[in-house]
Gaussian input, Z-matrix of N, CA and C with variables (Angstrom, degrees):
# hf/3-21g

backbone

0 1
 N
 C     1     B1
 C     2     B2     1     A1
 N     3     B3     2     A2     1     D1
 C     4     B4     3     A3     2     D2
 C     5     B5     4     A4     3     D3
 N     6     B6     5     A5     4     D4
 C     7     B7     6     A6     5     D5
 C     8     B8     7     A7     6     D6
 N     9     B9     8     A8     7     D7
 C    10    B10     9     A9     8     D8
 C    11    B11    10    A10     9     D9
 N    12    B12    11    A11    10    D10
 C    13    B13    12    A12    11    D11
 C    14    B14    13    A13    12    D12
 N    15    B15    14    A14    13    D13
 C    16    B16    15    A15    14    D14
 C    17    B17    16    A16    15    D15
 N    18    B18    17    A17    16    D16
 C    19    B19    18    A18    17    D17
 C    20    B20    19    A19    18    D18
 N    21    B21    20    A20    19    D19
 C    22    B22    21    A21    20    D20
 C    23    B23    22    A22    21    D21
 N    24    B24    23    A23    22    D22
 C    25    B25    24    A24    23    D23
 C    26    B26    25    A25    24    D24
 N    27    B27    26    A26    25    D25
 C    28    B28    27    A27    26    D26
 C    29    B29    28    A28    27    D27
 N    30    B30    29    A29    28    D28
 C    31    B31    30    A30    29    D29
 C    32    B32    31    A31    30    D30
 N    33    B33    32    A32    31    D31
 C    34    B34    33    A33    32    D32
 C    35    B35    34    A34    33    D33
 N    36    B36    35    A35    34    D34
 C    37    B37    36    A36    35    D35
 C    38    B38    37    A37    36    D36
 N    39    B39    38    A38    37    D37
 C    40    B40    39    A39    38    D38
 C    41    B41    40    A40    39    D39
 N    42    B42    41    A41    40    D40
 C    43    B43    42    A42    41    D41
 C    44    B44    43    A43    42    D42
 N    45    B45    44    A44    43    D43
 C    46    B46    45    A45    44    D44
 C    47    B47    46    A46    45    D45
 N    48    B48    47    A47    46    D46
 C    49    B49    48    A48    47    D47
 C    50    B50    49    A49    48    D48
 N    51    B51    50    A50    49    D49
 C    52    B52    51    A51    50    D50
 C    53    B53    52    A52    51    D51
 N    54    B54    53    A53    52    D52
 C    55    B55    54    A54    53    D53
 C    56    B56    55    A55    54    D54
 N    57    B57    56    A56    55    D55
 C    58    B58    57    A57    56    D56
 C    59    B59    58    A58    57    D57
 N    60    B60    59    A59    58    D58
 C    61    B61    60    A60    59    D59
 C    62    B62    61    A61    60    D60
 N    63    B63    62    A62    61    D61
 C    64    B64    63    A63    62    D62
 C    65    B65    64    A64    63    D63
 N    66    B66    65    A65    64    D64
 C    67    B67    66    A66    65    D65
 C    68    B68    67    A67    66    D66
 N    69    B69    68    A68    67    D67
 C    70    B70    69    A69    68    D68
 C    71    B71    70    A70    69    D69
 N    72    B72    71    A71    70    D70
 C    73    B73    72    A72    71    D71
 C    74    B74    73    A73    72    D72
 N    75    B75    74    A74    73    D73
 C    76    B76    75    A75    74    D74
 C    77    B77    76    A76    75    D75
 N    78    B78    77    A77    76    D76
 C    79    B79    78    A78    77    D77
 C    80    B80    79    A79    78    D78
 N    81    B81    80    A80    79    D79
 C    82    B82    81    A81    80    D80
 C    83    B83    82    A82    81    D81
 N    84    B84    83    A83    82    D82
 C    85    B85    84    A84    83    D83
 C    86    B86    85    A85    84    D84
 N    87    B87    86    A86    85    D85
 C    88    B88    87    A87    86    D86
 C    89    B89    88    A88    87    D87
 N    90    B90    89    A89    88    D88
 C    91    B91    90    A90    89    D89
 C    92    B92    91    A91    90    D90
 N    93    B93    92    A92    91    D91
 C    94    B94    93    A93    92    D92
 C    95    B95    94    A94    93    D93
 N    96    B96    95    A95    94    D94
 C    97    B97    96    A96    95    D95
 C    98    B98    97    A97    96    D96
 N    99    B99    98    A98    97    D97
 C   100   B100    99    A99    98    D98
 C   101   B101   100   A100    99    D99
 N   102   B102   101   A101   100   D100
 C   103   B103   102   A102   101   D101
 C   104   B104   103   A103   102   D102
 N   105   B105   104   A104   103   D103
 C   106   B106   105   A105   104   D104
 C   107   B107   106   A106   105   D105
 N   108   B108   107   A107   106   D106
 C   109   B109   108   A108   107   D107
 C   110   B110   109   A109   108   D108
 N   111   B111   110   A110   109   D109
 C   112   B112   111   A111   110   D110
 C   113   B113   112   A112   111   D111
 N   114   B114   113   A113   112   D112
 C   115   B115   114   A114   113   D113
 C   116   B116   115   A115   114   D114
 N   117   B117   116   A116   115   D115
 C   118   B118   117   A117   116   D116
 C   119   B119   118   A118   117   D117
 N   120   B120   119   A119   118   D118
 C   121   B121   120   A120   119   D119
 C   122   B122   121   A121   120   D120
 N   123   B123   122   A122   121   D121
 C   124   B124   123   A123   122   D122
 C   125   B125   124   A124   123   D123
 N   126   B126   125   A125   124   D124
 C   127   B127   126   A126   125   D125
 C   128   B128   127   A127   126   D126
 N   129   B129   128   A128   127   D127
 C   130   B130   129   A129   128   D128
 C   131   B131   130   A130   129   D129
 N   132   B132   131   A131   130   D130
 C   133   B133   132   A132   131   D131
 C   134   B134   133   A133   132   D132
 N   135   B135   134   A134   133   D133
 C   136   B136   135   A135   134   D134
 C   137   B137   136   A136   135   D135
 N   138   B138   137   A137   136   D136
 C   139   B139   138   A138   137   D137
 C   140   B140   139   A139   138   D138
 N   141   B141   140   A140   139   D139
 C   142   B142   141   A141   140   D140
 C   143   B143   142   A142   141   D141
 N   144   B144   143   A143   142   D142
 C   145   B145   144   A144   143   D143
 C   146   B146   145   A145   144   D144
 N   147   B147   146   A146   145   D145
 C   148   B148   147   A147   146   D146
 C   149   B149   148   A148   147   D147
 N   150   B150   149   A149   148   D148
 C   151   B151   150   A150   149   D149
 C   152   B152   151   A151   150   D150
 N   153   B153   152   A152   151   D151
 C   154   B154   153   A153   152   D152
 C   155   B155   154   A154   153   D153
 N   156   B156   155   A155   154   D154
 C   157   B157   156   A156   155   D155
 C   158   B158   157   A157   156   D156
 N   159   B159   158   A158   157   D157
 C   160   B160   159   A159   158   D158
 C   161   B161   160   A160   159   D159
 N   162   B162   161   A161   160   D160
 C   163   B163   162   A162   161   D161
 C   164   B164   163   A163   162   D162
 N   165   B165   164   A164   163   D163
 C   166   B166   165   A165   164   D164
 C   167   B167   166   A166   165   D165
 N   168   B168   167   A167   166   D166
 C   169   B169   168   A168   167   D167
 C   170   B170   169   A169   168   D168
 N   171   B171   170   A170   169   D169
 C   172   B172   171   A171   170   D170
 C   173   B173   172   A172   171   D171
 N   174   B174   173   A173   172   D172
 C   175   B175   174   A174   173   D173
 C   176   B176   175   A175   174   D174
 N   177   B177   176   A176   175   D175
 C   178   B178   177   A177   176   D176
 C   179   B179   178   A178   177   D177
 N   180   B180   179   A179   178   D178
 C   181   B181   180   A180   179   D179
 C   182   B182   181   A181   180   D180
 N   183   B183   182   A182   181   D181
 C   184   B184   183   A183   182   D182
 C   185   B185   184   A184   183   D183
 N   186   B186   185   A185   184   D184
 C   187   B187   186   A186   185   D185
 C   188   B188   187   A187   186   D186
 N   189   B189   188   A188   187   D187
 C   190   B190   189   A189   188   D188
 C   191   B191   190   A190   189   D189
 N   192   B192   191   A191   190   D190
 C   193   B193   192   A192   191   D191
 C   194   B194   193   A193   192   D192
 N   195   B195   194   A194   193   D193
 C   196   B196   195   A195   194   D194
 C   197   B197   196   A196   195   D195
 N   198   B198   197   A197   196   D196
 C   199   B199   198   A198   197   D197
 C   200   B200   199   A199   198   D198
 N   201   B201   200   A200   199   D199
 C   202   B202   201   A201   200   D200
 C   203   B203   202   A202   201   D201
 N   204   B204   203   A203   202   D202
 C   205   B205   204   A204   203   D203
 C   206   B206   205   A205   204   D204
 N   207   B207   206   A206   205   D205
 C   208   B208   207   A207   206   D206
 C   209   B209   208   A208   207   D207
 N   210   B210   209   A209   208   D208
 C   211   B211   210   A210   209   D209
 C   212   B212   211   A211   210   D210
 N   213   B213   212   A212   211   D211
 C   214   B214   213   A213   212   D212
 C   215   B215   214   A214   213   D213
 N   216   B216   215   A215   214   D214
 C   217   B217   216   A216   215   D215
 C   218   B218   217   A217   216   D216
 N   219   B219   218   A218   217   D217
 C   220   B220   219   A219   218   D218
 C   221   B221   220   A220   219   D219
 N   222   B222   221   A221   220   D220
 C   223   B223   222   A222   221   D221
 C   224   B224   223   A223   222   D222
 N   225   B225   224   A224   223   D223
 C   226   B226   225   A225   224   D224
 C   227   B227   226   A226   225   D225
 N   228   B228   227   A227   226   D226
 C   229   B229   228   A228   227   D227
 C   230   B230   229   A229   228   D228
 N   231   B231   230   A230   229   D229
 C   232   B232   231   A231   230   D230
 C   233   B233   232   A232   231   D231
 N   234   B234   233   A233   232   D232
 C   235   B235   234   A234   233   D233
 C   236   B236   235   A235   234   D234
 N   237   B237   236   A236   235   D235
 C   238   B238   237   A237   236   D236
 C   239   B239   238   A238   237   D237
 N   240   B240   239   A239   238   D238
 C   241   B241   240   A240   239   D239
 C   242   B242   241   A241   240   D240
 N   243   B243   242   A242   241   D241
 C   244   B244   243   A243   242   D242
 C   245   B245   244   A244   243   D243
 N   246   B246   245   A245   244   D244
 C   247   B247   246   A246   245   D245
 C   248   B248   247   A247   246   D246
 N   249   B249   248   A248   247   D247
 C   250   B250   249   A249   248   D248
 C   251   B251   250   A250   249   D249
 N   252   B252   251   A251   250   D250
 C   253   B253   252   A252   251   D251
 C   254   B254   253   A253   252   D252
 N   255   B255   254   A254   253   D253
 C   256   B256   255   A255   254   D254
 C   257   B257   256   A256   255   D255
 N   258   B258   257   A257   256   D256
 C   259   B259   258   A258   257   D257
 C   260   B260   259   A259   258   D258
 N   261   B261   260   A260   259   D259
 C   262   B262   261   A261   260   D260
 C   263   B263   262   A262   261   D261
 N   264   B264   263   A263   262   D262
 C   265   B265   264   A264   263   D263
 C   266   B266   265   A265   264   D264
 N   267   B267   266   A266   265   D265
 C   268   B268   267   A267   266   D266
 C   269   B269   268   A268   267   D267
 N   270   B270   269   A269   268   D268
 C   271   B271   270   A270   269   D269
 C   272   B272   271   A271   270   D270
 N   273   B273   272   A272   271   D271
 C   274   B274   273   A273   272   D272
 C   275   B275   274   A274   273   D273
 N   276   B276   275   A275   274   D274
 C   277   B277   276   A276   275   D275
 C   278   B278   277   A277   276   D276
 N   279   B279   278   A278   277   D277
 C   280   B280   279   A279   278   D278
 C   281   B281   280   A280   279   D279
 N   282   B282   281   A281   280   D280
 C   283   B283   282   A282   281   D281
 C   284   B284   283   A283   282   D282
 N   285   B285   284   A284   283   D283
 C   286   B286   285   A285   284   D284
 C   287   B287   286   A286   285   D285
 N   288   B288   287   A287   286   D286
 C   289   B289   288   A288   287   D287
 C   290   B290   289   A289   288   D288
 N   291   B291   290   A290   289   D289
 C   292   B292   291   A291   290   D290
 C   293   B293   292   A292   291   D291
 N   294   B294   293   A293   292   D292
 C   295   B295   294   A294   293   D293
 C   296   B296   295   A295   294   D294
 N   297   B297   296   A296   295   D295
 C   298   B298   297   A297   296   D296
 C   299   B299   298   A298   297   D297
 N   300   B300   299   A299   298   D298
 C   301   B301   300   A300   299   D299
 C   302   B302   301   A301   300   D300
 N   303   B303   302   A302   301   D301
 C   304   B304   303   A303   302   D302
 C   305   B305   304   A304   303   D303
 N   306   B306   305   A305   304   D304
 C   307   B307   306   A306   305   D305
 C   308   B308   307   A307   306   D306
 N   309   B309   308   A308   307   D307
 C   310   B310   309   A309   308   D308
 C   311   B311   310   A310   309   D309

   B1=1.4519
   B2=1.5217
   B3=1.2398
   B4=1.2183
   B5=1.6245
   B6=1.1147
   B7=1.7571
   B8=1.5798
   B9=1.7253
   B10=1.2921
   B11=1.7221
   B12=1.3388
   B13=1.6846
   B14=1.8657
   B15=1.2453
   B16=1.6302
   B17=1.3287
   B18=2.0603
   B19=1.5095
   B20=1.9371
   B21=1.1482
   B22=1.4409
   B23=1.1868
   B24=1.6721
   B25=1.7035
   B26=1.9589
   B27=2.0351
   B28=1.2105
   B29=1.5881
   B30=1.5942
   B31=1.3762
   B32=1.4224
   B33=1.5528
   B34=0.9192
   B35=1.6403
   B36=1.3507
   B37=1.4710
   B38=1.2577
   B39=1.3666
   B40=1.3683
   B41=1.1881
   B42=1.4839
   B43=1.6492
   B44=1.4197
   B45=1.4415
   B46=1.8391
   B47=0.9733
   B48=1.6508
   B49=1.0662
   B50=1.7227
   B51=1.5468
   B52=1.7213
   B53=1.3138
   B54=1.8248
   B55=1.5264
   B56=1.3130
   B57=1.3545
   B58=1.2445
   B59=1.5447
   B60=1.1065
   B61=1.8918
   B62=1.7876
   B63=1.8630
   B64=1.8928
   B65=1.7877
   B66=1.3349
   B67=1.1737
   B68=1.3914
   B69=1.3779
   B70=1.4365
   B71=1.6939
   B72=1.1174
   B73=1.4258
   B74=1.4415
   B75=1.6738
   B76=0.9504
   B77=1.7783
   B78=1.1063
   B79=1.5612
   B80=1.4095
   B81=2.1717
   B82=1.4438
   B83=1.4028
   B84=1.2420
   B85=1.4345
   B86=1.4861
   B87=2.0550
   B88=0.9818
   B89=1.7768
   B90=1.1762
   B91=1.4869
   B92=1.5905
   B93=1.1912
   B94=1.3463
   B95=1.8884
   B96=1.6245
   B97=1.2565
   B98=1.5276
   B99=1.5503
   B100=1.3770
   B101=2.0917
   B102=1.4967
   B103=1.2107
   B104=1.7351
   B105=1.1433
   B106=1.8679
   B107=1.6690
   B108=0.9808
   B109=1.3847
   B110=1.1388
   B111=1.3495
   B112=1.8734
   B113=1.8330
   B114=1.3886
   B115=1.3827
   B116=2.0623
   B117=1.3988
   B118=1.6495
   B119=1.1592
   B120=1.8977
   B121=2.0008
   B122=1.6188
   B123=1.2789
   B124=1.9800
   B125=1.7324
   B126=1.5061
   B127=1.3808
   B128=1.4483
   B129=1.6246
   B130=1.5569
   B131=2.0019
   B132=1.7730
   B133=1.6596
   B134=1.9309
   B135=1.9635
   B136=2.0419
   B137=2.0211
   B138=1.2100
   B139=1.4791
   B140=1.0967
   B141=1.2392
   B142=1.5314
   B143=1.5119
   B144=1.4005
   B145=1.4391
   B146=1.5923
   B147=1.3992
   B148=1.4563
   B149=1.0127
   B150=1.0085
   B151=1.5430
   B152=1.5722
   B153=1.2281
   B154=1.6138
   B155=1.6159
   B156=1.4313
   B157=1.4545
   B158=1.7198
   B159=1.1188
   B160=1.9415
   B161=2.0599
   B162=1.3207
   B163=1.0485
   B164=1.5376
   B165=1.5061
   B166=1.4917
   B167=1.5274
   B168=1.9822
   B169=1.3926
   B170=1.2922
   B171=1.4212
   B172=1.9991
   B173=2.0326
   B174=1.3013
   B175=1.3064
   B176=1.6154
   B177=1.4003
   B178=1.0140
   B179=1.4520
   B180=1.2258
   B181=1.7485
   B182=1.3532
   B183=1.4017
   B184=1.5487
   B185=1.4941
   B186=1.5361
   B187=1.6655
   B188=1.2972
   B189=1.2398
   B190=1.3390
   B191=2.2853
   B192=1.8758
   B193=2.1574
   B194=1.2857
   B195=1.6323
   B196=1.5636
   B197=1.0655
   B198=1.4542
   B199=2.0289
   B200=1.6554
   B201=2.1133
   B202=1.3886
   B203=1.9352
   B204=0.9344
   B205=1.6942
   B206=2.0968
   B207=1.0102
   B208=1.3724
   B209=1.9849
   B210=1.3887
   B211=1.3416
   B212=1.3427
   B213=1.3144
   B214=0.9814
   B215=1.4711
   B216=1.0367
   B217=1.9239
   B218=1.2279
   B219=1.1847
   B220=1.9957
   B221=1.6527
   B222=1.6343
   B223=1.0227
   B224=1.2291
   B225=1.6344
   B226=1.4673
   B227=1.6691
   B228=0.4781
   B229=1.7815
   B230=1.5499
   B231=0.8044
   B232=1.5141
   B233=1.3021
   B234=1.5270
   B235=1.3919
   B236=1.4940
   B237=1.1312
   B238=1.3471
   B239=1.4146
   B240=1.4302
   B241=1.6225
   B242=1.0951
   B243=1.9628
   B244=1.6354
   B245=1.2025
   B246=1.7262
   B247=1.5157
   B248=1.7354
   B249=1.6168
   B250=1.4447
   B251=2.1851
   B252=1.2577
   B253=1.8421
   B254=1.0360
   B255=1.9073
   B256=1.3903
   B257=1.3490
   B258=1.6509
   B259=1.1247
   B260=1.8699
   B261=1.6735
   B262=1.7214
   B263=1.2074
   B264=1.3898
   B265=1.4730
   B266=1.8789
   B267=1.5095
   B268=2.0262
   B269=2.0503
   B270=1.4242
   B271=1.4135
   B272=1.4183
   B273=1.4990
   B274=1.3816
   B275=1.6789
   B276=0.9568
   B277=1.5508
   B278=1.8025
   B279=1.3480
   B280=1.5290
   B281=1.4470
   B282=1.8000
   B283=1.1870
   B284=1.2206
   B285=1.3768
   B286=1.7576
   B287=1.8074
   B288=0.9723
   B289=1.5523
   B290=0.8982
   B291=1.5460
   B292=1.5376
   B293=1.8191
   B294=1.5220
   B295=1.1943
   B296=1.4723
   B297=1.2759
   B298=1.8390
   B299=1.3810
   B300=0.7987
   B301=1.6431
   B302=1.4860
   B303=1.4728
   B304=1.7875
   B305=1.6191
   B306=1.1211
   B307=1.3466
   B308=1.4328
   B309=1.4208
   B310=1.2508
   B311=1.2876
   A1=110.21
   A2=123.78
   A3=131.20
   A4=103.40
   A5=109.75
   A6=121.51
   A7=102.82
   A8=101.13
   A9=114.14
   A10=113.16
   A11=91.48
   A12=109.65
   A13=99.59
   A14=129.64
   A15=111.10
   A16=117.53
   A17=90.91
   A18=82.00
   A19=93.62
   A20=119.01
   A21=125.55
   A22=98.67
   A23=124.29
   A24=106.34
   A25=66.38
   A26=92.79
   A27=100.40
   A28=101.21
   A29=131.83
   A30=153.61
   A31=100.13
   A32=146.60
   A33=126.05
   A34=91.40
   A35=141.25
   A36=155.65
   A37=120.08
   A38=127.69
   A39=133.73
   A40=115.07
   A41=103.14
   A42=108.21
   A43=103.73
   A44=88.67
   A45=98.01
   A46=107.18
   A47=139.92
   A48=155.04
   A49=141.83
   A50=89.11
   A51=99.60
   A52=91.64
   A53=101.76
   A54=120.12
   A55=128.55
   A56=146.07
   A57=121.82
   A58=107.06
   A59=143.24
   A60=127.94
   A61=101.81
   A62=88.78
   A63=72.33
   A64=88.13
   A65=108.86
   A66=131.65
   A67=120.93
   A68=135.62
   A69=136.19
   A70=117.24
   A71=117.38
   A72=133.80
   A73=93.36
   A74=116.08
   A75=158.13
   A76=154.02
   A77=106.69
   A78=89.55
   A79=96.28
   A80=92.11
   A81=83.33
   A82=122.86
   A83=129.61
   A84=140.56
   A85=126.14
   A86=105.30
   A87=116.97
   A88=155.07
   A89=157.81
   A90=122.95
   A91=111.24
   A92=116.17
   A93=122.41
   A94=115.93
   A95=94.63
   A96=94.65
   A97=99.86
   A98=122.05
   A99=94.67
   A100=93.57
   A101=128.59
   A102=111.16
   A103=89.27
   A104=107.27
   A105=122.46
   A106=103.46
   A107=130.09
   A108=143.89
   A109=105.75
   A110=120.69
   A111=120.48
   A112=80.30
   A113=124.21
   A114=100.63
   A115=91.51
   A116=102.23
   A117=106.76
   A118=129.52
   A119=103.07
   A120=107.75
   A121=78.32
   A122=124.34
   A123=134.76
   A124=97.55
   A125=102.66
   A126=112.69
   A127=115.09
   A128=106.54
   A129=118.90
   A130=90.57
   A131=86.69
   A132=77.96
   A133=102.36
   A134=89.61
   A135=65.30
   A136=71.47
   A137=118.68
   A138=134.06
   A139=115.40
   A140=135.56
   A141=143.49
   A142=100.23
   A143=128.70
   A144=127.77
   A145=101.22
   A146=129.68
   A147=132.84
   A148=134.17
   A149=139.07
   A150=140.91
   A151=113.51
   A152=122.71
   A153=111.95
   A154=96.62
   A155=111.95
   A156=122.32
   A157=99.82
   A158=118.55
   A159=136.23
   A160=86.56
   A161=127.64
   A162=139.25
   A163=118.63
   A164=115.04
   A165=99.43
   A166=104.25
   A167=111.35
   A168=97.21
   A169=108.19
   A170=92.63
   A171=91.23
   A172=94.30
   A173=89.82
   A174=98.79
   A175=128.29
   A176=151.98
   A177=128.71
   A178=110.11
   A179=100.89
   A180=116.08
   A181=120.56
   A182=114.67
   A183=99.84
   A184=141.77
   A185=115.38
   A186=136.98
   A187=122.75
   A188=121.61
   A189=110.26
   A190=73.58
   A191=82.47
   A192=80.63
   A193=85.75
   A194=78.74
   A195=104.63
   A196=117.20
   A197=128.07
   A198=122.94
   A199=80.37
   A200=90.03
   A201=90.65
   A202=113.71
   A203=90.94
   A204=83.75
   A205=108.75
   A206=126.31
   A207=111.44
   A208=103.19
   A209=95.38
   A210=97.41
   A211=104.96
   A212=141.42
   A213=158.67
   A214=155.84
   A215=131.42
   A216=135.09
   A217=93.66
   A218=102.24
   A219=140.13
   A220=80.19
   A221=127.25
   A222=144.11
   A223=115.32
   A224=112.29
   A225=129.00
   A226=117.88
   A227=129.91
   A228=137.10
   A229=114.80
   A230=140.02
   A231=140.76
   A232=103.36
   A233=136.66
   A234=121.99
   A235=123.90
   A236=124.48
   A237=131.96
   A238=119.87
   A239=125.90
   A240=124.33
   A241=110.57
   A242=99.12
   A243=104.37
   A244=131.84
   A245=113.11
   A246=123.70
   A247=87.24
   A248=88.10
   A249=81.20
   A250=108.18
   A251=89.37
   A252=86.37
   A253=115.93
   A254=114.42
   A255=98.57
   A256=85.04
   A257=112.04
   A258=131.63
   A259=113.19
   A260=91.66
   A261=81.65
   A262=89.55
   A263=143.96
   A264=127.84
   A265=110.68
   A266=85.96
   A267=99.83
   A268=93.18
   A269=111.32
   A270=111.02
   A271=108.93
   A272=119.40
   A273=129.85
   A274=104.88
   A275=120.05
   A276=136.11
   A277=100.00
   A278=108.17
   A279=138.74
   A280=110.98
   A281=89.15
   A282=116.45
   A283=121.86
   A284=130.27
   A285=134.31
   A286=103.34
   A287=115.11
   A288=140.77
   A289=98.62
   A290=120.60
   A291=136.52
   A292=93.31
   A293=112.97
   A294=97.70
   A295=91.11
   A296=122.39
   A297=95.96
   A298=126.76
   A299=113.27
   A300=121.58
   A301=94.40
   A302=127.74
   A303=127.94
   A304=87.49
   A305=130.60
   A306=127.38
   A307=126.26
   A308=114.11
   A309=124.47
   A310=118.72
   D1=148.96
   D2=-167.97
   D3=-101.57
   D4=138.32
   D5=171.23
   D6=-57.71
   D7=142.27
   D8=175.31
   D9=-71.80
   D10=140.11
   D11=-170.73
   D12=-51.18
   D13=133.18
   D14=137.74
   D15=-43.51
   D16=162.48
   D17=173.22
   D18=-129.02
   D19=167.40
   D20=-169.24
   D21=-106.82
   D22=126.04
   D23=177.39
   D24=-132.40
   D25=170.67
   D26=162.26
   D27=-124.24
   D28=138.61
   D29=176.31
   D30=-63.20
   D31=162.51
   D32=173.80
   D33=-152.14
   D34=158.84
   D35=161.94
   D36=-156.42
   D37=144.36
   D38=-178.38
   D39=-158.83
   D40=138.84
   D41=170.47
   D42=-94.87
   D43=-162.03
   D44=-172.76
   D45=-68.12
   D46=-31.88
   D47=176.94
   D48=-77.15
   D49=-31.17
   D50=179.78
   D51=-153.67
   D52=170.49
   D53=167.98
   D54=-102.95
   D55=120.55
   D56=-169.48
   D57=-102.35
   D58=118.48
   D59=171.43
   D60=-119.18
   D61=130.26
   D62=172.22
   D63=-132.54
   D64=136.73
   D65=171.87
   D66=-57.74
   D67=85.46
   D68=164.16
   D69=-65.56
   D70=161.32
   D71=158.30
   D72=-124.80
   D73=157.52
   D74=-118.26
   D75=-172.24
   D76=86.96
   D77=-162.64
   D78=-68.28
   D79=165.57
   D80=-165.85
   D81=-85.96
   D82=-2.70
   D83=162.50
   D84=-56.91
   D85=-7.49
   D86=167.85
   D87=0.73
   D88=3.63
   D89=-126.67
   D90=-91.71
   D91=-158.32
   D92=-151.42
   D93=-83.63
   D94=6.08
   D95=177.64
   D96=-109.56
   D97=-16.62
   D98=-174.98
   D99=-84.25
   D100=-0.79
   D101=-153.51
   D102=-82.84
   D103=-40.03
   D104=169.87
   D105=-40.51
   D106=-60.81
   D107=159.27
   D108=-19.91
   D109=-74.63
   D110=-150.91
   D111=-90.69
   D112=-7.88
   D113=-158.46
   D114=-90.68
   D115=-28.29
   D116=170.69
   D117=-57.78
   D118=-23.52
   D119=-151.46
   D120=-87.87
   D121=-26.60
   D122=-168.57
   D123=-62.36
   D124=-54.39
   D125=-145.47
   D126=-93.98
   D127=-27.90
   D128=177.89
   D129=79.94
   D130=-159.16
   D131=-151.24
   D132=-111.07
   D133=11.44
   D134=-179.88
   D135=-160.61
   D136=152.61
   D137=162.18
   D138=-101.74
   D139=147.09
   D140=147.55
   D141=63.23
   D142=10.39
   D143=172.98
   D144=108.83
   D145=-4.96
   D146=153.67
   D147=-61.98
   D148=123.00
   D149=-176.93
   D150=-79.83
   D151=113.47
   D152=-169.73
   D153=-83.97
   D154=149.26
   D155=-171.24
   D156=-89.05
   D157=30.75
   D158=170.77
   D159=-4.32
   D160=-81.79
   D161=-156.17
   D162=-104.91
   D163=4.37
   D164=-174.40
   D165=-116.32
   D166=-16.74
   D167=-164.54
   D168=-93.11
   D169=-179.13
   D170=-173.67
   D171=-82.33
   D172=-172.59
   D173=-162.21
   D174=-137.15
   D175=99.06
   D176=-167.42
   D177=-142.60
   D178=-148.53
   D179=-159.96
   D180=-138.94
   D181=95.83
   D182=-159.66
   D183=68.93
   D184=12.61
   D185=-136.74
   D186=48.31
   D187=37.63
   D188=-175.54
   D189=-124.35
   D190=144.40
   D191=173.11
   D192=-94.16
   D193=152.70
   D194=157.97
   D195=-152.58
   D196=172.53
   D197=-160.93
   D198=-98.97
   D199=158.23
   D200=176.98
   D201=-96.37
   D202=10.51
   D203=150.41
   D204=-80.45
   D205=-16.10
   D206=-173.02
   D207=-62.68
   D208=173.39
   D209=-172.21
   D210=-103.02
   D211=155.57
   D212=125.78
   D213=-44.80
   D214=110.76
   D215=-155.17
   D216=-108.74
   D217=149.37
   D218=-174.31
   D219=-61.58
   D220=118.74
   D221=145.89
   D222=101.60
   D223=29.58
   D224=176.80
   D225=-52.22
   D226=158.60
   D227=154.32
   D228=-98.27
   D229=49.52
   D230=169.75
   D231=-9.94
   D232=148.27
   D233=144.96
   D234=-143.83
   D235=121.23
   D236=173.08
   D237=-66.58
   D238=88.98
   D239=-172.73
   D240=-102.93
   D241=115.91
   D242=157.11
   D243=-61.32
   D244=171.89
   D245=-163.85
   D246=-86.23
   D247=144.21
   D248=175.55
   D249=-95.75
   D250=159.59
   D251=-173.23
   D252=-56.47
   D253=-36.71
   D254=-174.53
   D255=-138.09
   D256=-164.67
   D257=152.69
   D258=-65.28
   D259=142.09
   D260=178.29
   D261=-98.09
   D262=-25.63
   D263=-162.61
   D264=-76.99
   D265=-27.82
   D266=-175.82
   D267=-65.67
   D268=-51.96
   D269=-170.24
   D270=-62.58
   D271=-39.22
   D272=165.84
   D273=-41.21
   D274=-58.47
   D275=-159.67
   D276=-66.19
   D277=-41.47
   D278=169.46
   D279=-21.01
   D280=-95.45
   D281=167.25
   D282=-46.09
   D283=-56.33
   D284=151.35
   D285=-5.50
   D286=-87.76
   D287=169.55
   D288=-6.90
   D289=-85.86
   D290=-128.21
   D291=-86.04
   D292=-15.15
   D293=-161.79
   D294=-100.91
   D295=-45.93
   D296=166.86
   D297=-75.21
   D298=24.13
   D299=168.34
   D300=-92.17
   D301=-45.13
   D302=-169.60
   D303=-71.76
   D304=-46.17
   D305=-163.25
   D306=-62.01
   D307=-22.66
   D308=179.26
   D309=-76.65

């Protein structure tokens, strides 16, 4: 019997400003915590003076979350998602405000 193929996923993080993706390989029994793993031992623990959230952010697949015990497929998108600053629906609600308040 022949050994199971790797599989290639790429990790992905971004600030407001830039994108970071680093390409792991993979055994194929893989899931999404060892791809975070090989994608940390690449990346170390902060870029350009950023601190990567390695263990605090949530985590998914294509935008869809998923836990990092889930498994992983040959050509995943990993993604590391930041907290957002605020609420968009509260800023939505915000802006709402401020603009009939000018209107009156």
């Amino acid at each position: 019997m022949s050994e199971p193929q790797p599989k290639h996923c790429v990790v992905a993080w971004a600030t407001r400003t830039r994108q970071y993706l680093w390409p792991v390989e993979l055994p194929a029994d893989a899931s999404i915590a060892a791809a975070l793993a090989a994608a940390r031992a690449h990346a170390g623990e902060s870029v350009h003076g950023q601190q990567i959230p390695w263990d605090s952010a949530a985590v998914g697949i294509f935008g869809a979350p998923r836990r990092r015990s889930d498994p992983c497929v040959e050509g995943d998108r990993i993604e590391l998602y930041r907290a957002l600053e605020r609420d968009p629906r509260l800023r939505r609600r915000e802006q709402v405000e401020r603009e009939r308040r000018r209107a009156r």
